[in-house]
Residue frames relative to the residue before (quaternion, step in Angstrom):
aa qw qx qy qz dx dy dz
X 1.0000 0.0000 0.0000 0.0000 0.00 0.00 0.00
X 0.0881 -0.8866 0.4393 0.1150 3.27 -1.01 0.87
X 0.3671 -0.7918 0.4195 0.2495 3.27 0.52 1.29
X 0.8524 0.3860 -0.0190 0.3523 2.97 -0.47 -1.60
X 0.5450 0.4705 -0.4975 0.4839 3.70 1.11 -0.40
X 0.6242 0.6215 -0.3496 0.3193 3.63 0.91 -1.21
X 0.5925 0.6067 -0.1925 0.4938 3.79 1.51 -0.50
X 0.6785 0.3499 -0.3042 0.5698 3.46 1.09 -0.71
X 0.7855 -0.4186 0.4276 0.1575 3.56 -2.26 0.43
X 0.6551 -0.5015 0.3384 0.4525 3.61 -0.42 0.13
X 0.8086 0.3018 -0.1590 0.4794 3.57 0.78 -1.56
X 0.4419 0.6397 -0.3846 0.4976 3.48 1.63 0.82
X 0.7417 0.4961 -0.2515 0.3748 2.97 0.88 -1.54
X 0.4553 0.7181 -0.2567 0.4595 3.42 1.88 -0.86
X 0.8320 0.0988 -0.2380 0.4913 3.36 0.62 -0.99
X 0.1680 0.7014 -0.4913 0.4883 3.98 1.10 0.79
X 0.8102 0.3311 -0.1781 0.4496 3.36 0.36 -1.67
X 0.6778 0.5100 -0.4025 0.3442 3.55 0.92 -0.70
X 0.4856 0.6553 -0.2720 0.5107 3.25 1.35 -1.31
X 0.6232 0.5201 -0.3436 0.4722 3.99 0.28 -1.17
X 0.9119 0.2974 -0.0643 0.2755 3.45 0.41 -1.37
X 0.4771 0.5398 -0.3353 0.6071 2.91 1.68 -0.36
X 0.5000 0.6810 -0.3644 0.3918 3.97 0.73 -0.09
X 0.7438 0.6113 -0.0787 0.2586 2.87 0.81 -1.91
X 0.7052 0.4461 -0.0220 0.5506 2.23 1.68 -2.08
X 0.3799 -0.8258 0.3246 0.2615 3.23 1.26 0.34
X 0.1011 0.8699 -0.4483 0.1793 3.52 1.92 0.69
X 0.5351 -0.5948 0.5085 0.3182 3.51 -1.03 1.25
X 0.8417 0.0355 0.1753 0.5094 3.77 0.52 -0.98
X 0.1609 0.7476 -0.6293 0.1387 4.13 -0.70 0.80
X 0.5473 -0.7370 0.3673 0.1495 2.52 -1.46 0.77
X 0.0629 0.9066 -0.4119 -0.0669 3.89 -0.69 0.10
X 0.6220 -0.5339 0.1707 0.5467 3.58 -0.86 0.80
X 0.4041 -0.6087 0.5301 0.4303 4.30 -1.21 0.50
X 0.1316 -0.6345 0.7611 -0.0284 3.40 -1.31 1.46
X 0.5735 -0.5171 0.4666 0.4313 3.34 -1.45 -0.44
X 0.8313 -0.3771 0.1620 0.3748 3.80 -0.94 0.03
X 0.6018 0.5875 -0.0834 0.5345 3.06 1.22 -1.84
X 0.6258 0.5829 -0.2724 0.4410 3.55 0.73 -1.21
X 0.8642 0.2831 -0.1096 0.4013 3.42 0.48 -1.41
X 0.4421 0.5393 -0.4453 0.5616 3.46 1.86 -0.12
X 0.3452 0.6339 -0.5843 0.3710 4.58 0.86 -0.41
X 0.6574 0.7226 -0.0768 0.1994 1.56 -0.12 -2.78
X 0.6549 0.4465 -0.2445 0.5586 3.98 0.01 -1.70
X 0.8998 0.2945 -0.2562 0.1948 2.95 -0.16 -1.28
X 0.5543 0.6904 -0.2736 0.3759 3.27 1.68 -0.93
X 0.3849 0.6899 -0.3228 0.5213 3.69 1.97 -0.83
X 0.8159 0.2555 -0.1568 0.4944 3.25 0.06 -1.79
X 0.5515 0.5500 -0.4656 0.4202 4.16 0.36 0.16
X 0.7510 0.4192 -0.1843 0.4758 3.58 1.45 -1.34
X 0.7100 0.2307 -0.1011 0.6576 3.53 1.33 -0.11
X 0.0372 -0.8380 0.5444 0.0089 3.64 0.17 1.21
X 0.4892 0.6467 -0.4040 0.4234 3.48 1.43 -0.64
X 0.4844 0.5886 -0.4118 0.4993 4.06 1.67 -0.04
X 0.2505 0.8613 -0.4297 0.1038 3.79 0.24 0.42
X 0.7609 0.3232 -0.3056 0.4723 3.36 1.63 0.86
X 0.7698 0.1473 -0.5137 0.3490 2.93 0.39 1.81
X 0.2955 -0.7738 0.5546 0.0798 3.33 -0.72 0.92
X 0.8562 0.0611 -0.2105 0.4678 3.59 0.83 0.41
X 0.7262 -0.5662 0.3658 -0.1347 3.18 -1.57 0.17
X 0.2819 0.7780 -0.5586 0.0573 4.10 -0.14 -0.06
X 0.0111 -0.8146 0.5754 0.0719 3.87 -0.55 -0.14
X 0.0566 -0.7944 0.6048 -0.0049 3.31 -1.04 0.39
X 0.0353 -0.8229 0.5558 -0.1121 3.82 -1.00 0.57
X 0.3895 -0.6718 0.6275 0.0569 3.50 -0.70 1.23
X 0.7590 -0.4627 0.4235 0.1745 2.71 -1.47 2.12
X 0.8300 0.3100 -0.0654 0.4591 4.33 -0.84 0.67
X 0.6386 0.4803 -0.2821 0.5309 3.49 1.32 -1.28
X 0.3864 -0.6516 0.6357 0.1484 3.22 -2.16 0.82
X 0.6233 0.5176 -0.2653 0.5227 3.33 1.37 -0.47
X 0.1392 -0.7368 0.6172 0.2384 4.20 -1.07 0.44
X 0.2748 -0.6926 0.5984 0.2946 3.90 -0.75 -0.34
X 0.1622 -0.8035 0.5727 -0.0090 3.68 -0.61 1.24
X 0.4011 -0.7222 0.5635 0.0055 3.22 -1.04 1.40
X 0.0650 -0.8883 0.4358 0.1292 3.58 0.15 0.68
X 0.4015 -0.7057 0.5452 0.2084 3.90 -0.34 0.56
X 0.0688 0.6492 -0.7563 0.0420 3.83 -0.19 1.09
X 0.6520 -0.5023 0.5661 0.0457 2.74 -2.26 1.47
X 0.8690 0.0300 0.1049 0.4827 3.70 1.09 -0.84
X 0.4984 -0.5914 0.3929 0.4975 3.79 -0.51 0.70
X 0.8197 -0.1493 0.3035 0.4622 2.81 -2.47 -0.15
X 0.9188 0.2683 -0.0742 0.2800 2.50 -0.70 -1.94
X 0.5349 0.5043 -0.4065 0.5426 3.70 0.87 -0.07
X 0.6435 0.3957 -0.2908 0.5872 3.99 0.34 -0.40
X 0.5356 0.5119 -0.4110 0.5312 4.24 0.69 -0.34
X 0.6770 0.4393 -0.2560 0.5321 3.77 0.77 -1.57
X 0.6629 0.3646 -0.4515 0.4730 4.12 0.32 -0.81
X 0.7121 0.5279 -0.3566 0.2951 3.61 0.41 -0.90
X 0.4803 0.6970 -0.1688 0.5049 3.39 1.43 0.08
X 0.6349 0.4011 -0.1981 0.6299 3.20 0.74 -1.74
X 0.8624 0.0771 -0.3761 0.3300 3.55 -0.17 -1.07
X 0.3846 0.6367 -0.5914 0.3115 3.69 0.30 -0.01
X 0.5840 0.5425 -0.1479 0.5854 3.62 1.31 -0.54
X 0.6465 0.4583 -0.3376 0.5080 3.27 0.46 -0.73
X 0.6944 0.4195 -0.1871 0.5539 3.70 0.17 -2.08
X 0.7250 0.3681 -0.4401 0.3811 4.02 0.12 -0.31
X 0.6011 0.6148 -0.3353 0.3851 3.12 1.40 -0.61
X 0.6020 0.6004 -0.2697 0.4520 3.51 1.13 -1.00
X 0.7804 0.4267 -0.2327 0.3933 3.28 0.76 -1.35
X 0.6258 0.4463 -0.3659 0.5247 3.67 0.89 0.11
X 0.4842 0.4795 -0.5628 0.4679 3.59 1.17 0.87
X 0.7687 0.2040 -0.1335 0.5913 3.39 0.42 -1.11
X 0.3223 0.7553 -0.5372 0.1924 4.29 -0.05 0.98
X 0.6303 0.4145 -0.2648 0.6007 3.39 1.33 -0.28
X 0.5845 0.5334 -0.5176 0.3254 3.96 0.74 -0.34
X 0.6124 -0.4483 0.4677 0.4530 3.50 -1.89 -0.19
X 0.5119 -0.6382 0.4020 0.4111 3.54 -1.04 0.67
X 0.6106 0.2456 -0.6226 0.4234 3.97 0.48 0.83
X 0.6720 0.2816 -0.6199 0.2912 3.64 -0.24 0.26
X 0.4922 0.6697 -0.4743 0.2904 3.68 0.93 0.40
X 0.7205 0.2986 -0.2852 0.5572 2.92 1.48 0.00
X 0.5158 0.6177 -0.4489 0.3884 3.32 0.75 0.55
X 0.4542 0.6136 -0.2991 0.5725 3.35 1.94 -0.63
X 0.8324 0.4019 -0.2246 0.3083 3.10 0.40 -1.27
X 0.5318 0.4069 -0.4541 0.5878 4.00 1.48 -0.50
X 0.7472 0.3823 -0.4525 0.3013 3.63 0.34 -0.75
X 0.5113 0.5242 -0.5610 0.3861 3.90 0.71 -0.11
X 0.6890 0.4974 -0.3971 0.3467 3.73 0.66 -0.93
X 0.5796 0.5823 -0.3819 0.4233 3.67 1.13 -1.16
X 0.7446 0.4542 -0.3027 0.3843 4.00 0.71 -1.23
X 0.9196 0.1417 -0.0395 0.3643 2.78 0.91 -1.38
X 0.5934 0.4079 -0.3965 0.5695 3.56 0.55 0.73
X 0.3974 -0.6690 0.6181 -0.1116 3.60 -1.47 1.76
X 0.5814 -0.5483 0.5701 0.1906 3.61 -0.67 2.01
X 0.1538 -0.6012 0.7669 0.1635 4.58 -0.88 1.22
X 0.0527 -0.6066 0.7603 0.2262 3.40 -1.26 0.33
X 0.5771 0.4282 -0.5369 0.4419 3.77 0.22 -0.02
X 0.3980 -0.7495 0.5092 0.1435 3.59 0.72 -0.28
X 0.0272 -0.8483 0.5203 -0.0948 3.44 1.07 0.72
X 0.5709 -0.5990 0.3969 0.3972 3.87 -1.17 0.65
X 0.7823 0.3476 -0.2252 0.4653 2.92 0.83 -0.76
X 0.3878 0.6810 -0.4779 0.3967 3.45 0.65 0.71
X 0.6380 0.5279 -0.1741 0.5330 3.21 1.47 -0.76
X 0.6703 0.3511 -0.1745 0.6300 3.64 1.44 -0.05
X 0.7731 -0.4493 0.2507 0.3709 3.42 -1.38 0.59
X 0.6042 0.6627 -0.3543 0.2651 3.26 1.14 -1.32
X 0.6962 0.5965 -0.2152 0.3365 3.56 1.24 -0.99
X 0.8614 0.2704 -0.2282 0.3643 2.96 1.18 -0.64
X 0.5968 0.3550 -0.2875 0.6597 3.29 1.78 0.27
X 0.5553 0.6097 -0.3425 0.4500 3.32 0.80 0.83
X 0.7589 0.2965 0.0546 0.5773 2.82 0.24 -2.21
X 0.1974 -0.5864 0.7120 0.3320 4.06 0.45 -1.65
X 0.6669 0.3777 -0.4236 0.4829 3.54 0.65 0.88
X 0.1968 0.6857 -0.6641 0.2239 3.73 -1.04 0.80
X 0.3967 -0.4257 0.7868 0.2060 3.11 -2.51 1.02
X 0.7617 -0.3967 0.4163 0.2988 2.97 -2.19 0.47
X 0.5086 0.3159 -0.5663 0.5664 4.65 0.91 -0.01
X 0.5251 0.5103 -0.5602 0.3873 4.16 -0.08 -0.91
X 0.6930 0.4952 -0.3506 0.3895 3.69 0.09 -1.73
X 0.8630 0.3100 -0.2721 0.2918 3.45 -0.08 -1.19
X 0.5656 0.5274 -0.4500 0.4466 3.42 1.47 -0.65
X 0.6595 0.5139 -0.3029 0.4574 4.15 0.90 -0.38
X 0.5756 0.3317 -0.4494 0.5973 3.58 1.01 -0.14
X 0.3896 0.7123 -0.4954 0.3087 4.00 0.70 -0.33
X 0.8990 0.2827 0.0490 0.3308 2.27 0.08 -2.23
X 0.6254 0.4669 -0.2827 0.5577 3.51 1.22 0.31
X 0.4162 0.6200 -0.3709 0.5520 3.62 1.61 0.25
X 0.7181 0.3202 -0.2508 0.5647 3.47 0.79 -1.38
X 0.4873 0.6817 -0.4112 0.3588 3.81 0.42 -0.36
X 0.6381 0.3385 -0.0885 0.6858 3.38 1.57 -1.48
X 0.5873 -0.5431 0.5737 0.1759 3.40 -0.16 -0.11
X 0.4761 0.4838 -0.5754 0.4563 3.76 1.21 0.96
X 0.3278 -0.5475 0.6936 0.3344 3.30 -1.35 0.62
X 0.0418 -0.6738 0.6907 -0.2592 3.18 -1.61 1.23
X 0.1668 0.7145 -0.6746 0.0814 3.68 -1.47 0.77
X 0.7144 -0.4813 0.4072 0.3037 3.25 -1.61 0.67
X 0.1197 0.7287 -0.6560 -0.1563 3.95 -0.71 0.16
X 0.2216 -0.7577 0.6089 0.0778 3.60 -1.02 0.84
X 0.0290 -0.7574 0.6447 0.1000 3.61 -1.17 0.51
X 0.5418 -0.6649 0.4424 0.2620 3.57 -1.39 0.11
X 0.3459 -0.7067 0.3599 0.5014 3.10 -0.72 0.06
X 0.2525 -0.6388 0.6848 0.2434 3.98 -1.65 -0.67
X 0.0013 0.7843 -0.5905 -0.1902 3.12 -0.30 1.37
X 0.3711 0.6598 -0.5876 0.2858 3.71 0.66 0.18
X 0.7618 0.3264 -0.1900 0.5264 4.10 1.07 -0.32
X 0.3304 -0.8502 0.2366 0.3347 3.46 2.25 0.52
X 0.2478 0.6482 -0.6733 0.2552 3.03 1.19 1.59
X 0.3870 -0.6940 0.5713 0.2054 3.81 -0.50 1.06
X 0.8303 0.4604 0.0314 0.3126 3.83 0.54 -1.23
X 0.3328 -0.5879 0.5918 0.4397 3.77 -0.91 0.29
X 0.3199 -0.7501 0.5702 0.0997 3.03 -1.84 -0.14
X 0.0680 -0.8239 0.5520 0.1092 4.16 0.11 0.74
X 0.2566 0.6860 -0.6809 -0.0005 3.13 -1.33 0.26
X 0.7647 -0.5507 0.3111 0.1231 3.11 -1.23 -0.07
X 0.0278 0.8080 -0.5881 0.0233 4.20 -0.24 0.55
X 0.0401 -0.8023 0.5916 -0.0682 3.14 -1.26 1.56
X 0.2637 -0.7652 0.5063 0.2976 3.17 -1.24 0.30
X 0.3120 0.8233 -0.4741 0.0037 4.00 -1.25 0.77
X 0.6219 0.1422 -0.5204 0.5677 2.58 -1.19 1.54
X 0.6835 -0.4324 0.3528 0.4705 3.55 0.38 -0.03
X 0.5488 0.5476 -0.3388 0.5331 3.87 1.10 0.68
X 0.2336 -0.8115 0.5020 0.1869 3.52 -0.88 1.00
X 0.0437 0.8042 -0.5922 -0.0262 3.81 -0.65 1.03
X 0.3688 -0.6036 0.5342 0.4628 3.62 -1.45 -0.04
X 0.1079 -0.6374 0.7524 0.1260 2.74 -1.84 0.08
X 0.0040 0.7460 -0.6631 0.0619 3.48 -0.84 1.18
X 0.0162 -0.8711 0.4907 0.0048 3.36 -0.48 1.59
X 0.4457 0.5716 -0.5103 0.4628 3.45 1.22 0.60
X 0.5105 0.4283 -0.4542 0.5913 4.21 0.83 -0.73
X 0.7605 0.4709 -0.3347 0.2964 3.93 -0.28 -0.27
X 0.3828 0.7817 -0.0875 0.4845 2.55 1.84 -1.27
X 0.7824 0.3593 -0.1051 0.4976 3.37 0.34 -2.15
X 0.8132 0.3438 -0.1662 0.4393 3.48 0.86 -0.89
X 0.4392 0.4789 -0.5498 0.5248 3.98 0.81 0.81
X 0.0895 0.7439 -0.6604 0.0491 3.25 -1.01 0.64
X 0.7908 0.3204 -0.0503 0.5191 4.20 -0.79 0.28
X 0.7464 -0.4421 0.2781 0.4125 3.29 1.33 0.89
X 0.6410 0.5322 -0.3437 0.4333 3.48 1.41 -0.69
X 0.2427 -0.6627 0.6662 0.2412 3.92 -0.88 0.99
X 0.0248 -0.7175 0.6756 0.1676 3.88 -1.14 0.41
X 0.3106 -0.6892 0.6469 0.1000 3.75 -1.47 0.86
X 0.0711 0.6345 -0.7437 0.1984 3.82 0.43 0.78
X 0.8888 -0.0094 -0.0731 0.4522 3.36 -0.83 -1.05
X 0.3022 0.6251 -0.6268 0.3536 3.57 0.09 1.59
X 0.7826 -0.4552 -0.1184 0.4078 3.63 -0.20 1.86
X 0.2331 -0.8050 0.4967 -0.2255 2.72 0.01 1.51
X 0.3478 -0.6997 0.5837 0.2208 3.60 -0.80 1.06
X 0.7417 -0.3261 0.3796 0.4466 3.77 -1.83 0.30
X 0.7908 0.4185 -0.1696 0.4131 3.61 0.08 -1.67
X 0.4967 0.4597 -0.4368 0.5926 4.28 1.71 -0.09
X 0.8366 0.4374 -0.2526 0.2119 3.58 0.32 -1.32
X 0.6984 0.4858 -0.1444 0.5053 3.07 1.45 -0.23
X 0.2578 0.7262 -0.4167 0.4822 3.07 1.12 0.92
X 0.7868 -0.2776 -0.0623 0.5477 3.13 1.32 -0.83
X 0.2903 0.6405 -0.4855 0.5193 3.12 0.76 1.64
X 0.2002 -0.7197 0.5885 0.3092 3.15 -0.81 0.96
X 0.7247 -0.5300 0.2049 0.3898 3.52 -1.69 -0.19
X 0.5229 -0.6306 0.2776 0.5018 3.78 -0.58 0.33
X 0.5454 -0.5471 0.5423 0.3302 3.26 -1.59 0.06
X 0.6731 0.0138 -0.0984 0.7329 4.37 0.51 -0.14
X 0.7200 -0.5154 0.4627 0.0439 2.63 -1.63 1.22
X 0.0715 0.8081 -0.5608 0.1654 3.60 -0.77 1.33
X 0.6384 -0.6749 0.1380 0.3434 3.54 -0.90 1.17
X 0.4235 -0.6789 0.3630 0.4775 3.75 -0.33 0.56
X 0.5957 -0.6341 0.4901 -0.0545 2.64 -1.98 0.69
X 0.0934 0.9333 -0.3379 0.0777 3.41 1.53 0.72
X 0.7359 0.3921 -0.2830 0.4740 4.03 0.99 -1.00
X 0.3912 -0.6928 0.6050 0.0312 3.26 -1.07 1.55
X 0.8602 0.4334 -0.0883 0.2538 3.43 0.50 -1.16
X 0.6128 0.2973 -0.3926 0.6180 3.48 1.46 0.71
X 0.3155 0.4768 -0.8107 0.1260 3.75 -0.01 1.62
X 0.7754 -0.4175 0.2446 0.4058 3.06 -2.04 0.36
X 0.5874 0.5387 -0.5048 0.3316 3.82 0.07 -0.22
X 0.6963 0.4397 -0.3430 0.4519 3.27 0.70 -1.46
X 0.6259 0.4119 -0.4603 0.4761 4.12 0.37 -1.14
X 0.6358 0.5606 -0.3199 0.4233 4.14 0.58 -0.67
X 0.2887 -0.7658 0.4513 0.3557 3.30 1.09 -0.48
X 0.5076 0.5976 -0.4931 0.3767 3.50 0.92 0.47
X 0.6757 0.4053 -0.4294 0.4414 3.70 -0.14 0.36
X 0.0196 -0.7829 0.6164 -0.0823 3.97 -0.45 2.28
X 0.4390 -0.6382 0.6121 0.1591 2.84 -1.85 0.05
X 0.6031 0.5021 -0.3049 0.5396 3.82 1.67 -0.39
X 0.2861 -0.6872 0.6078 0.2766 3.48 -1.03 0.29
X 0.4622 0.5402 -0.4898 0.5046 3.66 1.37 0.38
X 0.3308 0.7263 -0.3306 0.5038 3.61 1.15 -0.73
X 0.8144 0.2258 -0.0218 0.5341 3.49 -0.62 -1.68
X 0.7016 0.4569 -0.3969 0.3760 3.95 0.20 -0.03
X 0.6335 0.5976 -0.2616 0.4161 3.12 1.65 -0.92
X 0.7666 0.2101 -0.1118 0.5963 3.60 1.46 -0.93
X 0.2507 0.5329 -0.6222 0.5157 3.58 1.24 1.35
X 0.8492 0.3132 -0.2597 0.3367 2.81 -0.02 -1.25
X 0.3407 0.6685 -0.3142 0.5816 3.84 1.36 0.26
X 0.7065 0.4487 -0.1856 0.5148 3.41 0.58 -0.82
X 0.7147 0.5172 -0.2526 0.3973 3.16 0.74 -1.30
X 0.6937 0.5905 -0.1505 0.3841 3.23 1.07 -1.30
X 0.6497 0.4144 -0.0626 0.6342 3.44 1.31 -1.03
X 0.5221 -0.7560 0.3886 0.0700 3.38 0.82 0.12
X 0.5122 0.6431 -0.2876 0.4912 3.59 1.92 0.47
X 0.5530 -0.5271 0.5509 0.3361 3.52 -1.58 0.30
X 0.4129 -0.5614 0.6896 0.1971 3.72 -0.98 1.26
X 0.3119 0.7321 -0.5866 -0.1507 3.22 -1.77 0.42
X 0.0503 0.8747 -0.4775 0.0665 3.42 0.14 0.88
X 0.6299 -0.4711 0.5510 0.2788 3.49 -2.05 0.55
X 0.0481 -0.7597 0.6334 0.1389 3.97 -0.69 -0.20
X 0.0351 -0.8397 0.5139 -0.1722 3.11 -0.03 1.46
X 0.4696 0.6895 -0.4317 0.3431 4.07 1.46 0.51
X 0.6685 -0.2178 0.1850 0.6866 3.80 0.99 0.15
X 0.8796 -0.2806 0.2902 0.2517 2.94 -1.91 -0.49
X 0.3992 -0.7437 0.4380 0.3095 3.79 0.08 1.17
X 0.1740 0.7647 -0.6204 0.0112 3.72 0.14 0.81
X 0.6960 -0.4811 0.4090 0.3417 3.07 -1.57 0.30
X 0.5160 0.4315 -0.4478 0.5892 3.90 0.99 -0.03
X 0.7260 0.2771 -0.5174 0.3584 3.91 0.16 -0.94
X 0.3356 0.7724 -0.4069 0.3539 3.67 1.28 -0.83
X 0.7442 0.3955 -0.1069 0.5276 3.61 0.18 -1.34
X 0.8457 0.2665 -0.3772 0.2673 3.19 0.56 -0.21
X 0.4188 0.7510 -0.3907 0.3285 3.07 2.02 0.03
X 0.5537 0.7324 -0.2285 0.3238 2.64 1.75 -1.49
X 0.8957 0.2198 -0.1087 0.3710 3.09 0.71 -1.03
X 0.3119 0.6278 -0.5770 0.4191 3.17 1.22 1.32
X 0.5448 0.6770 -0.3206 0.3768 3.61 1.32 -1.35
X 0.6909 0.5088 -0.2626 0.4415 3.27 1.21 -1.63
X 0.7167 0.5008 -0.3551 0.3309 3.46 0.34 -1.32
X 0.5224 0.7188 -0.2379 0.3923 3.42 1.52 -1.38
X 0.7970 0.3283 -0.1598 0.4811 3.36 0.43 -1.32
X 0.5099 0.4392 -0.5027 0.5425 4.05 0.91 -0.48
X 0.7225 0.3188 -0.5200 0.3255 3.86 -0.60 0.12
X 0.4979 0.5751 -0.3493 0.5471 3.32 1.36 0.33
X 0.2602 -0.6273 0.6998 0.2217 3.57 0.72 -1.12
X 0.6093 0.4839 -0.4457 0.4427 3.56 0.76 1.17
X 0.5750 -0.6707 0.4026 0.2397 3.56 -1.07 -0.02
X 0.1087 -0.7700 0.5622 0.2815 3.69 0.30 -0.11
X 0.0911 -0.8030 0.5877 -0.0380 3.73 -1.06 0.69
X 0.0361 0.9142 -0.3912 -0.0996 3.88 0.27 1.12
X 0.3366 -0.6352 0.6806 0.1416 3.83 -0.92 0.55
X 0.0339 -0.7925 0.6086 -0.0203 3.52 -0.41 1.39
X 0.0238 -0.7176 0.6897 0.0943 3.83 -1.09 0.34
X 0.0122 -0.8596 0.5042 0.0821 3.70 0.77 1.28
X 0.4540 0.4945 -0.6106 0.4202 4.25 0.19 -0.07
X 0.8370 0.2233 -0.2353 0.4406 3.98 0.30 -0.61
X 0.0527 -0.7843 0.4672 0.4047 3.64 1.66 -0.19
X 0.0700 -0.7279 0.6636 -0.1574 3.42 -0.48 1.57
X 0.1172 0.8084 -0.5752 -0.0439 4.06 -0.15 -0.18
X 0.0575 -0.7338 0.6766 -0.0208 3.39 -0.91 1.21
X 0.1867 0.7663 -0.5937 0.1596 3.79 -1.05 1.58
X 0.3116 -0.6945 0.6407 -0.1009 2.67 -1.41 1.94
X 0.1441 -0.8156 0.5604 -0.0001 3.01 -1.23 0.95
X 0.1585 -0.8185 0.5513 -0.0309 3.78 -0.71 1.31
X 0.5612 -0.5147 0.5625 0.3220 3.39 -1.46 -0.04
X 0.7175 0.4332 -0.1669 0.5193 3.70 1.17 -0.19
X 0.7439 -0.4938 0.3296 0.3067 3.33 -1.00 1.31
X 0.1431 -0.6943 0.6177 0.3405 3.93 -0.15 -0.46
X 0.5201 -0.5550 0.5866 0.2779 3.93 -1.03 0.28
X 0.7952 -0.0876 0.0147 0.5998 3.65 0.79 -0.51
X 0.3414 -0.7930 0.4459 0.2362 3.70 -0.34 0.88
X 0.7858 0.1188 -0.1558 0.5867 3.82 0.86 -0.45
X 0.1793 -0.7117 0.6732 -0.0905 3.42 -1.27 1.34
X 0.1511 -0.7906 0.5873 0.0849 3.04 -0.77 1.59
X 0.3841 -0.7778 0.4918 0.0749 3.49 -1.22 1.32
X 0.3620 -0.6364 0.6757 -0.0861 3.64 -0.88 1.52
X 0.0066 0.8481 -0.5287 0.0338 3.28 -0.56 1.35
X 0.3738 0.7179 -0.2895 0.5109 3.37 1.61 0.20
X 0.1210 -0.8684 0.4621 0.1331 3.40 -0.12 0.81
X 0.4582 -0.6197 0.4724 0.4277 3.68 1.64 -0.23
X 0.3270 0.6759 -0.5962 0.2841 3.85 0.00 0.91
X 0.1600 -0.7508 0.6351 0.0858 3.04 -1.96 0.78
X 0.5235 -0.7574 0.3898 -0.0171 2.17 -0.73 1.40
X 0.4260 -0.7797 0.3650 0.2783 4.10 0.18 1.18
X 0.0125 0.7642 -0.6391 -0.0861 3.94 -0.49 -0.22
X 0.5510 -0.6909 0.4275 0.1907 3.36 -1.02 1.63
């Protein structure tokens, strides 16, 4: 599927297609209609968003003679021929392999396989490696930034047979977001949600998978998301992310005592959606102190992990004092994001 070609003009789509093929063919140099700079750096990138299985080059140079309508584009490849022939292999293997675990499921636990393969099995690069930023990293290596993530839930969407597409945002450093941001829009049952499995990703720690931003509606994701850079289909159903279809996401504070104290007993991590109004720091406090009251009849501690833009709360409970009882949670891992 090609999203994003379907978005560009005729004498775009023209140079889309060259840019597409001239990739493939791994051509030292091709040729394409003469846009302006910005145009063809989209363009690049919008290629490598609609075809993620493209995972060896991330940049660019062009050049164009004085009169001419046409530019010649120098592509930057990450790896030789014959090394890139051998990766294209492995993962074509890799993604066929995956998909013949999860080919018979309904297309939402196909995607529940798929955020939860990324949560187990793939590891935040802080060195940022090039190829972290491409499939290779995370179905390769088990290492990827948040473009790696989404181009691998892509490309394992189409594998299954979800329609699915990259969504990209910018950054704002006036709110010291330094960075773009990728994640992911899907479509099931015939409804378009996001799904950003690198912010989950950032926030599962200790074996725990978390589904904050697991389909999520326009007015959830953007809470903390800035807006996108190209245009992507709205997002309108609130009411099937995974807590709520899980029943985990209340509005009673009888509700949350009833399966604190559940927790407490059984010895598990609470995680739940708060969905009773506005997560203020008074309801805060008072969650707070169900967790507490809950866990003294235990002779335990209650300790909470808060992700308040989605009011997600995540509380664990020990025989030991915590050092700091509430920990606010930063899903943003800080990625940069390449530009062609």
């Amino acid at each position: 599927m090609a999203y994003y070609y379907n978005q560009l003009t005729k004498i775009e789509q023209k140079a889309y297609y060259a840019m597409k093929e001239g990739l493939l063919n791994l051509a030292p140099s091709f040729t394409v209609p003469l846009l302006d700079g910005k145009t063809l750096s989209d363009i690049y990138f919008m290629v490598r968003m609609d075809h993620p299985e493209i995972f060896w080059s991330v940049k660019f140079s062009y050049k164009y003679y004085k009169d001419s309508d046409h530019a010649e584009m120098i592509p930057e490849y990450l790896f030789k021929k014959n090394q890139i022939a051998e990766h294209r292999v492995a993962l074509e293997s890799r993604v066929k392999k995956l998909a013949r675990q999860a080919e018979k499921m309904s297309e939402k636990e196909k995607e529940l396989f798929i955020h939860d393969f990324i949560c187990q099995n793939v590891r935040y690069d802080k060195l940022k490696k090039a190829y972290s930023h491409e499939i290779i990293g995370p179905l390769q290596q088990g290492v990827g930034v948040c473009e790696g993530i989404a181009k691998s839930v892509k490309i394992l969407c189409d594998a299954l047979g979800i329609w699915c597409i990259i969504a990209l945002c910018d950054n704002n450093p006036e709110k010291g977001i330094k960075y773009r941001h990728m994640w992911n829009v899907v479509r099931i049952e015939g409804k378009y949600y996001h799904l950003d499995a690198t912010f989950d990703n950032s926030l599962g720690k200790d074996d725990v998978i978390r589904y904050d931003y697991f389909n999520l509606s326009d007015s959830q994701i953007f809470k903390d998301h800035e807006p996108v850079i190209y245009k992507i289909p709205a997002c309108v159903d609130g009411d099937h992310t995974y807590y709520r279809e899980k029943k985990l996401s209340w509005t009673k504070y009888e509700d949350v005592r009833k399966r604190a104290a559940q927790a407490v007993k059984k010895g598990k991590v609470l995680i739940f959606h708060w969905r009773g109004g506005y997560l203020t720091r008074e309801v805060l406090k008072e969650l707070f102190e169900i967790f507490h009251e809950e866990a003294a009849k235990k002779e335990k501690y209650a300790y909470l992990s808060l992700n308040w833009p989605q009011a997600v709360l995540q509380v664990r409970f020990a025989v030991e004092a915590p050092q700091q009882e509430i920990t606010m949670e930063e899903a943003n891992e800080g990625e940069t994001i390449e530009e062609a």
